[in-house]
N, C-alpha and C positions, 0 to 999 in steps of 0.2 A: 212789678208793683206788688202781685200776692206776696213774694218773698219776702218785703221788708216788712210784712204784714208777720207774716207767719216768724221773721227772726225776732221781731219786737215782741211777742206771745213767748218765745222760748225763751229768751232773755229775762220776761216777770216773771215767768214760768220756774227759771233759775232762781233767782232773787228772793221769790217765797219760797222755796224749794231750802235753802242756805238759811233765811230768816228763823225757819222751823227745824232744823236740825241741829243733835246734839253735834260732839266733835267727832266723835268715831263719825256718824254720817260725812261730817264735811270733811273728814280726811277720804274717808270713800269713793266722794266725789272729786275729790281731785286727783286721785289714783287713777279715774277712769276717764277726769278731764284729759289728763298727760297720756293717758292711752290711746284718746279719740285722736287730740292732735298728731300724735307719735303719727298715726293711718293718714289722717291730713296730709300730711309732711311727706309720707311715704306716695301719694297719690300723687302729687307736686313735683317733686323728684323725677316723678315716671313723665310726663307733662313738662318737663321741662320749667314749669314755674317757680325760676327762683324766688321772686320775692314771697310768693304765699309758701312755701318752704322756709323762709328764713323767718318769715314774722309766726308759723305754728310752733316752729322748734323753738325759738323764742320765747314764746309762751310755756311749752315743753319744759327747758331749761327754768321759767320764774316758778312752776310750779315743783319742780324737782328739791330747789334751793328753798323754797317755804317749809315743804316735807324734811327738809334734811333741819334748817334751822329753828324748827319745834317739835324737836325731839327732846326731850325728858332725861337731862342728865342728874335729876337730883337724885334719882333712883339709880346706883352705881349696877350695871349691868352690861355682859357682853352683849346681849342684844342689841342694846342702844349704840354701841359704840360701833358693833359690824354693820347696823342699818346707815348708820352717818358714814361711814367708807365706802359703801355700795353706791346712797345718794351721791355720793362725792364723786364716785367713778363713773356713775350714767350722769351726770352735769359734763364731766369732760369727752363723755364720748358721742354725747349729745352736739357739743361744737363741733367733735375731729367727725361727726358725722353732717354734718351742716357747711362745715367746709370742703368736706372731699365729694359732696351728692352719695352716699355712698350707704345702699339700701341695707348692704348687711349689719353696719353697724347699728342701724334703724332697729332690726330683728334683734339685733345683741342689747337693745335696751328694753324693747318689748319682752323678750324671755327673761327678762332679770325681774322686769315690773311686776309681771300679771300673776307670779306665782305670790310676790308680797299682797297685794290685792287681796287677791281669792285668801289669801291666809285670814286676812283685814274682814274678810267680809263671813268669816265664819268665825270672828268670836261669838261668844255664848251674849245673850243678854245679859244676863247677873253677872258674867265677870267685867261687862263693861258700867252695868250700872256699880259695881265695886272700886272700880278705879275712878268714876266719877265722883262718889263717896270723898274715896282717899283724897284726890285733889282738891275739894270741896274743902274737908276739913285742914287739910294744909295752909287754905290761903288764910283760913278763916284765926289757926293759930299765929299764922305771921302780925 
């Protein structure tokens, strides 16, 4: 009974959390949403619990596919193009990992994530409030 107490707290918790952030934040948080699951999954696996394996990685997989299809190709960049191959390639190794139970390839998407993360989470303020800017006045001349 405390649990469902304490998961409904984390859950508004979430919700104002998301309501109050810019997008760098919410892409933050779902870098480290797809991270926690990734550990979920990785626990489940060990546990023998298919289904809570299937439904984190699941989750895993919608958050991978959000990050990959809101990425920014108005700005012509190899960046952008190697971050949508990568997502593209932890979305398929997120299945071929979900269907074999198969912890390494669990670690092979964690080490691909956590260094884009940490990169995500050390831009500077002003050059994220400057791409805010720039998008701002983009939508504004359309």
């Amino acid at each position: 009974m405390a649990l469902k107490g304490i998961n409904a707290y984390k859950k508004g918790s979430l919700k104002q959390d998301i309501a109050n952030a810019d997008p760098h934040k919410i892409t933050l948080m779902l870098m480290q949403g797809a991270l926690d699951r990734m550990a979920y999954a990785k626990g489940c696996m060990e546990r023998k619990d298919f289904e809570g394996k299937s439904e984190h990685l699941s989750r895993v997989s919608a958050i991978l596919i959000n990050l990959r299809d809101t990425l920014d190709f108005s700005v012509e960049s190899e960046v952008t193009d190697n971050l949508f191959a990568l997502y593209d390639y932890m979305i398929q190794r997120i299945t071929d990992a979900n269907i074999q139970n198969n912890l390494k390839i669990m670690d092979e998407v964690i080490t691909l994530l956590l260094p884009i993360k940490n990169a995500w989470a050390q831009i500077p303020e002003d050059a994220k409030q400057q791409a805010y800017e720039a998008q701002r006045q983009k939508r504004q001349a359309v």
